[in-house]
N, C-alpha and C positions, 0 to 999 in steps of 0.2 A: 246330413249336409256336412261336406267335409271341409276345413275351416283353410284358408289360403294365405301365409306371410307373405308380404313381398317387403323386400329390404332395399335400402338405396345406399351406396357405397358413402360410407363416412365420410371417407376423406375426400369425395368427389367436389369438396367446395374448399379445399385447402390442409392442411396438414404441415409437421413438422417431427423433430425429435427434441428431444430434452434430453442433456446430460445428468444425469445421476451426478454426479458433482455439483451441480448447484443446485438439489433440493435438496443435500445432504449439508450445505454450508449454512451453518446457525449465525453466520454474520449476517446471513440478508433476513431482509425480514419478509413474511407472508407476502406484502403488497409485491416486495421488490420481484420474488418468487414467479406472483401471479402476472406480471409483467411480462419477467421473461416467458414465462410458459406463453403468454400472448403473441408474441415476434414470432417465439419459437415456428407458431402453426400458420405464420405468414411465408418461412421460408423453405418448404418443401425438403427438398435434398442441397439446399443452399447454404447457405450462411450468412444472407443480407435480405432484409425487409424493406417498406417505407409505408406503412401504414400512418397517415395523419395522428398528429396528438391527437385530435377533436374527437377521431372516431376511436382511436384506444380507450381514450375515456368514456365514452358512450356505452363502446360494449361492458368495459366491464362496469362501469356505474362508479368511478370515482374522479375526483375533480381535477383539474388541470395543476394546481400546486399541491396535490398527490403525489402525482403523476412525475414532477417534475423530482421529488426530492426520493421518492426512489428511485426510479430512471439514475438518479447520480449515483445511489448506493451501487448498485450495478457498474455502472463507466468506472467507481471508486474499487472495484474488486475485481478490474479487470477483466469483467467479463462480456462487457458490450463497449463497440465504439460508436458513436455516433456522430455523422459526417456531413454537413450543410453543405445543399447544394443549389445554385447559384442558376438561371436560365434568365436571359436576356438584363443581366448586371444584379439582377433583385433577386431573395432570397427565395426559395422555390418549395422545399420540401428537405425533411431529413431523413438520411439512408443509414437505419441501425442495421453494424454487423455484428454476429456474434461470434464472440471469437473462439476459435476452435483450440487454443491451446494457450494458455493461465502458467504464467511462468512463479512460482513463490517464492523463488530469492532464500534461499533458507542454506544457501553454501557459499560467505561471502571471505574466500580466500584474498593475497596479495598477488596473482599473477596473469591475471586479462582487466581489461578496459569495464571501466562500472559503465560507459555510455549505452555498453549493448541491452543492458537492460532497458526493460520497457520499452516505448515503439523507437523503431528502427529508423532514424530519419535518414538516416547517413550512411546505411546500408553496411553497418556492420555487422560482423555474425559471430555467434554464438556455441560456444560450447556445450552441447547439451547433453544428461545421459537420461537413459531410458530407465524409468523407474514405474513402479504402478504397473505394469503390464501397457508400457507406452502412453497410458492415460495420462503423464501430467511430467514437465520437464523443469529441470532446475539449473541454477547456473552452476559451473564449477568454479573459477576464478576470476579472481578482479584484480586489476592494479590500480590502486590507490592513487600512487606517484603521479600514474599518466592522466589523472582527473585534470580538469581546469582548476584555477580557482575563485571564476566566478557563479555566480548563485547559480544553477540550471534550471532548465525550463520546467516549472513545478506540473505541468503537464506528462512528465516524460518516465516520473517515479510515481504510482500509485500508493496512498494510504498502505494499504495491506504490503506492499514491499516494503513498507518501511518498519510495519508490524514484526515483519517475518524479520528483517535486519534485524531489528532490536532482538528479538529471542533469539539469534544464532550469538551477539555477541555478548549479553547481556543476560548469563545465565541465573548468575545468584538472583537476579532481580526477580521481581512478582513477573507471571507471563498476562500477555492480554487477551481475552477470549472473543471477546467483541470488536467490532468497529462502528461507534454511534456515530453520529453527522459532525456533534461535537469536538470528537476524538480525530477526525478525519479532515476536517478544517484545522485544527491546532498545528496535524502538521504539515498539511499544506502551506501553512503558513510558514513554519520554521524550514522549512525546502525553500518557498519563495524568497527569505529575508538571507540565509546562510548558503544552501547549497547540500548536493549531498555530503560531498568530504568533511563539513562540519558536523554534519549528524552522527555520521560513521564518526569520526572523533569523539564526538561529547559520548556518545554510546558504550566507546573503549573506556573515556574516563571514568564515567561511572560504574563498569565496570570492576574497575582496579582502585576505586574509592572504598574504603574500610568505612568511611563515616556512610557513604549512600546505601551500603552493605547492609547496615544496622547494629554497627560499632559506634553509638549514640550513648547520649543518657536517656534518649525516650526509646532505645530499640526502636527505631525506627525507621524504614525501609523507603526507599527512592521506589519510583515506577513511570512507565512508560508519558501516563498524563501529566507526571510531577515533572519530569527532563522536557517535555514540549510546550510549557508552559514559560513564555518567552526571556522573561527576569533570570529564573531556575536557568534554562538554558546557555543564556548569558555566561552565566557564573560557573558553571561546570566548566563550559569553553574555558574560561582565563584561569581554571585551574583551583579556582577556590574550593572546592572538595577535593583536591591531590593528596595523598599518604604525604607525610614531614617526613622529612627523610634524618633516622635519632640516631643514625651513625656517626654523624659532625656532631664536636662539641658545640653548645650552646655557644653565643659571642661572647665576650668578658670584654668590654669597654676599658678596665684598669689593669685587664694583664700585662701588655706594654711598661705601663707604667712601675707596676712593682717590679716586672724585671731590670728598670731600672736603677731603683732601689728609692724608691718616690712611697 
């Protein structure tokens, strides 16, 4: 008796692709991972889903405030956006895309606009060159100057761009490997209270501080958690770790006066 397979097309109840990019990124964690791989097989040959939270969680068997605090490590790294929408005034449902191109901010020159970073409200555009074999694009230049100088919308610079800021300008420093939730609130928060132009600032400072450097008497080293840490931050702004500059003599209160002959 001769034995008979029959097969049913896998993908005949939905499918999708996953980037090799983001199961090779040790920032997200497993859940964040098993997430995306989830959307992923909602969106066919697309790049937008709207699978309910209730049933995301179902299938894969993890709880709604799982759910929700990887879901952000994701939206935090740039690599989903997820977009409320709205049917007859009241909230409806949310439509996660995922995004097809992850800019890292890792070339943060003085000569284009920092606004083009991150999403485009304004409809600026962007310098971009092809690196990776096109898989993955970076800015070239920024101008500083033409920044505002009020706070911007902590929406508009991701965590990880700011990751990637600090290590282009902020070499001698310890680099960061991670991005915990922690680390990613602190500095959304210093974007929400200063702005980017302040960060980029405190970043040069420290920088070109010999004391943050680990020209201490504890040898000891500044880093990305210690500068986002609001007091620390403060303080590098108004210069309090700047080089003394031992060129000028010291003051003398009584040289005046002996040139007098006092």
């Amino acid at each position: 008796m001769e034995n008979i397979v029959k097969s049913t097309p896998i993908n005949s109840k939905g499918y999708g692709v996953i980037p090799k990019l983001v199961m090779q990124d040790r920032e997200l964690s497993i859940t964040a991972k098993v997430i995306y791989a989830y959307l992923a097989s909602y969106t066919g040959n697309g790049d937008s889903c709207f699978p309910s939270r209730d049933r995301v969680c179902y299938d894969l068997g993890i709880g709604k405030d799982t759910f929700i605090k990887h879901l952000a490590l994701l939206k935090d790294c740039g690599y989903i956006t997820v977009t409320q929408k709205k049917e007859n005034g009241r909230f409806s449902h949310n439509v996660y895309t995922l995004n097809s191109e992850i800019i890292p901010c890792t070339d943060f020159k003085d000569t284009v606009n920092l606004d083009t970073v991150g999403k485009d409200t304004n409809n600026n555009s962007i310098n971009n060159n092809n690196i990776n074999n096109n898989s993955n694009k970076r800015i070239e230049d920024i101008n500083i100057s033409s920044l505002s100088t009020e706070p911007v919308d902590v929406e508009k610079y991701s965590p990880r761009q700011i990751v990637n800021l600090y290590h282009e300008i902020c070499k001698s420093l310890p680099q960061t490997r991670t991005l915990s939730q922690n680390r990613a609130k602190a500095i959304k928060a210093r974007l929400r209270t200063y702005g980017i132009n302040e960060v980029q600032e405190v970043f040069k400072k420290a920088e070109a501080s010999d004391f943050l450097k680990g020209k201490n008497d504890r040898n000891w080293t500044a880093n990305l958690d210690w500068l986002m840490i609001d007091g620390n931050f403060a303080k590098v702004l108004d210069g309090k770790y700047d080089n003394k500059d031992t060129s000028k003599p010291a003051f003398d209160p009584w040289a005046k006066a002996r040139e007098e002959g006092f």
